[in-house]
C-alpha positions in Angstrom: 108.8 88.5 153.2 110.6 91.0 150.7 112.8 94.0 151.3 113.7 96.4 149.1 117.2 98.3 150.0 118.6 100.6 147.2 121.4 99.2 144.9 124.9 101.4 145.0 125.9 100.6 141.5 122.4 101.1 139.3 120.5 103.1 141.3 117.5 100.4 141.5 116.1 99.1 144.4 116.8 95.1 144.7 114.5 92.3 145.9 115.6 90.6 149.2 114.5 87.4 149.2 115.3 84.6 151.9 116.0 81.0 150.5 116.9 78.7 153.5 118.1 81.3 156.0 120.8 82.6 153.5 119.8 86.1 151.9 119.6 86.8 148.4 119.7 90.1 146.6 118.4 90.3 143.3 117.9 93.1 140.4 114.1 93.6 140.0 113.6 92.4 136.6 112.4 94.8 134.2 109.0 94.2 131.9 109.7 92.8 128.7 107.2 93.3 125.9 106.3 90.3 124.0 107.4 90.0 120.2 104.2 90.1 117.7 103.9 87.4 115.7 103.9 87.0 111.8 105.9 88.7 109.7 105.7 92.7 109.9 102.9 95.1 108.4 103.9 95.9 104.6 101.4 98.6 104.0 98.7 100.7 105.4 95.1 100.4 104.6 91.9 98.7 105.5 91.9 95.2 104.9 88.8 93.7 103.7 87.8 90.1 103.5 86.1 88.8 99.7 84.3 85.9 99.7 83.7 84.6 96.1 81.7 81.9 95.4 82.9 79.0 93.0 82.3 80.3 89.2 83.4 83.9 90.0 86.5 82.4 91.6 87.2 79.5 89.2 87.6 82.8 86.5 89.5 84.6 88.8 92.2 81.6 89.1 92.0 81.0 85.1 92.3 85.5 84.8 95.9 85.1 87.3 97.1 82.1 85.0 96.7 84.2 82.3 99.2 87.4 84.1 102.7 86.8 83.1 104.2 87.3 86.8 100.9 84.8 88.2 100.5 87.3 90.9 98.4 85.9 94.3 94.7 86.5 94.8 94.8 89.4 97.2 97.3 91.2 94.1 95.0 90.0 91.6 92.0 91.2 93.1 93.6 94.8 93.8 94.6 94.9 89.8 91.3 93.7 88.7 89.6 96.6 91.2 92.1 99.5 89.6 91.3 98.9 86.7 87.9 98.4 86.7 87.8 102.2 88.2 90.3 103.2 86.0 87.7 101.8 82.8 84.8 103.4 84.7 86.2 106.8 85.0 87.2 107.2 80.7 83.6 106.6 80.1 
């Protein structure tokens, strides 16, 4: 059976709990919120998922060993899309 009697020092009730005849009075343990996992969020925006089939993709890896800083396929595809738009819109 529990018990709840309020604490003098904190303020908090405390769980009475009895463990072969002996009481025990214990701080009711506050809820911790799990950690997320993986590294934190580095920008906002919608992610979107590519799936490339093997020619288009085959260029795609030859087009980043071609980029002086050999940048990863997510950063080369975002390059690739600016400036496509950015070719589009001097027409």
């Amino acid at each position: 059976m529990r018990k709840e009697s309020p604490d003098t020092n904190g303020g908090e009730p405390l769980a009475a709990r009895f463990i072969y005849g002996i009481m025990v009075c214990m701080r009711r343990q506050t809820v911790i919120s799990k950690k997320k996992r993986g590294p934190p969020a580095t920008g906002k925006g919608t992610p979107i998922m590519v799936r490339l089939q093997p020619s288009p993709l085959a260029k795609l890896d030859q087009w980043i060993r071609d980029q002086d800083d050999q940048p990863s396929r997510p950063e080369a595809i975002r390059r690739l899309v600016e400036l496509g738009l950015t070719a589009k819109a001097k027409r």
